[in-house]
N, C-alpha and C positions, 0 to 999 in steps of 0.2 A: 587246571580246575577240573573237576568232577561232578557231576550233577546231581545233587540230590531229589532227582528221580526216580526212586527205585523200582516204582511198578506204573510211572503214569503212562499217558498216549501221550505222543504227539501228531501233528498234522501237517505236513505240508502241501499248500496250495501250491501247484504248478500252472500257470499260464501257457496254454501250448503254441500261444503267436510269439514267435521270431524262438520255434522248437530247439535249433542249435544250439541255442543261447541258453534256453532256460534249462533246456536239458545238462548244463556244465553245470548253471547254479544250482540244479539239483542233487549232481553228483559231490558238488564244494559243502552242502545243506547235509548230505547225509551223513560225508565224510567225518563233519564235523560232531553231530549226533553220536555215530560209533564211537569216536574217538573219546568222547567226555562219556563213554560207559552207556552207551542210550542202546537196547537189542535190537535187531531189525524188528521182532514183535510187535517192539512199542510203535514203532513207524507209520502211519498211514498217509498214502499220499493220491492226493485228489487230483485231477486235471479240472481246469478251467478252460473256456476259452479265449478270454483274453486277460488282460491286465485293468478292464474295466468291470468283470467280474467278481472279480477276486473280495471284495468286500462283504457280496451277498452269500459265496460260500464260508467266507471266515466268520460271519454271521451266525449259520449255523451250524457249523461243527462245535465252534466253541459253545452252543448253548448246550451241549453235553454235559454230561457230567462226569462222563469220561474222559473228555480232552481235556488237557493238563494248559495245554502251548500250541499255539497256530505261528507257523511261521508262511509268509506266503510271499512269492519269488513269481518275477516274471520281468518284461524286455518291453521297455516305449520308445521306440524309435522318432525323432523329430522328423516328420514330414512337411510339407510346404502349407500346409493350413491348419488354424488353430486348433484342431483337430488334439494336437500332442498336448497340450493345456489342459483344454479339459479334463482326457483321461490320467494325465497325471494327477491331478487336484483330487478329481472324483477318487480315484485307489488312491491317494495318501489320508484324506478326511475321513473315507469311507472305513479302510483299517485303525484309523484311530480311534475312530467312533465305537466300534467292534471293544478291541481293547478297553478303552474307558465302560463302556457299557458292562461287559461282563468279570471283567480285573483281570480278566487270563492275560499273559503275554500274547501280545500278535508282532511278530514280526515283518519289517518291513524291507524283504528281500526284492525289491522291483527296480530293477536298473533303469535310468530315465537320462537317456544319449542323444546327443544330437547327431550323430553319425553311426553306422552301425558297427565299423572299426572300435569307438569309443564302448559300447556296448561289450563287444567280445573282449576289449581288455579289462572289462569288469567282471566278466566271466569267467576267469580262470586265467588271464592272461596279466600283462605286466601291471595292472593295478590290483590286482589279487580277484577275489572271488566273494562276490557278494551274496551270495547263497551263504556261503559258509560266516559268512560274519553277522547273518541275520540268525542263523542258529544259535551261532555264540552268544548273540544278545539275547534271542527270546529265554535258554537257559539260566543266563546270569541273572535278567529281574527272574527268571522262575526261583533261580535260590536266592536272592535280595527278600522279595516277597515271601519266601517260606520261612527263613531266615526272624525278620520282622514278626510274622505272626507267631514264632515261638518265644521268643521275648517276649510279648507279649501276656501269651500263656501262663509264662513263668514269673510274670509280675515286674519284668525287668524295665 
């Protein structure tokens, strides 16, 4: 697949808590980007600082009119208090709401492990890279979505 992107932005949020981590799914996020034809130009990429962030900056990036696609990647470690709940809930509601709110794809690159072994095999290791498959998807509804509204257009 190929992205019919030809001149938009995208955005990725990075969460810089559990850096190792998200610094693979950023390297898996872009790999993937270059690969379906995306320039580094179109690229911008944001640090946050955690993964309970991450909804107020995909917030507003996407109310641009320049950003195309928000994908945003980051690492929740289950710790011994409900602590991990929350911020999972809050970043998954919070980027949905984003999405729904403005139609742009938001991708939901946020690993949520209960151990941090589990984590780094989502990060590039033997469960693949969720970075890269949150690109793949924010892409694909971007062409689903473009796709539709030219049909549309054309009366189809």
């Amino acid at each position: 697949m190929r992205t019919h992107l030809p001149a938009g932005r995208i955005v990725v949020l990075r969460s810089s808590y559990h850096a190792n981590i998200t610094n693979a799914l950023l390297d898996g996020a872009v790999a993937e980007l270059r690969s379906q034809g995306i320039a580094e130009s179109q690229i911008d990429i944001v640090d946050v600082p955690g993964a309970f962030e991450l909804p107020v900056a995909a917030a507003r990036v996407a109310k641009r009119l320049t950003v195309d696609v928000v994908v945003a990647i980051g690492a929740v470690v289950r710790g011994e208090t409900p602590h991990f709940d929350f911020i999972c809930q809050s970043c998954s509601q919070g980027l949905s709401r984003v999405a729904e709110s403005t139609g742009k794809p938001v991708a939901f690159g946020v690993i949520t492990a209960n151990t941090v072994e589990q984590a780094y095999e989502r990060a590039g290791g033997r469960v693949g890279n969720k970075g890269q498959e949150a690109a793949r998807a924010a892409l694909e509804l971007f062409d689903s979505i473009k796709k539709w509204e030219q049909q549309q257009a054309s009366g189809s």
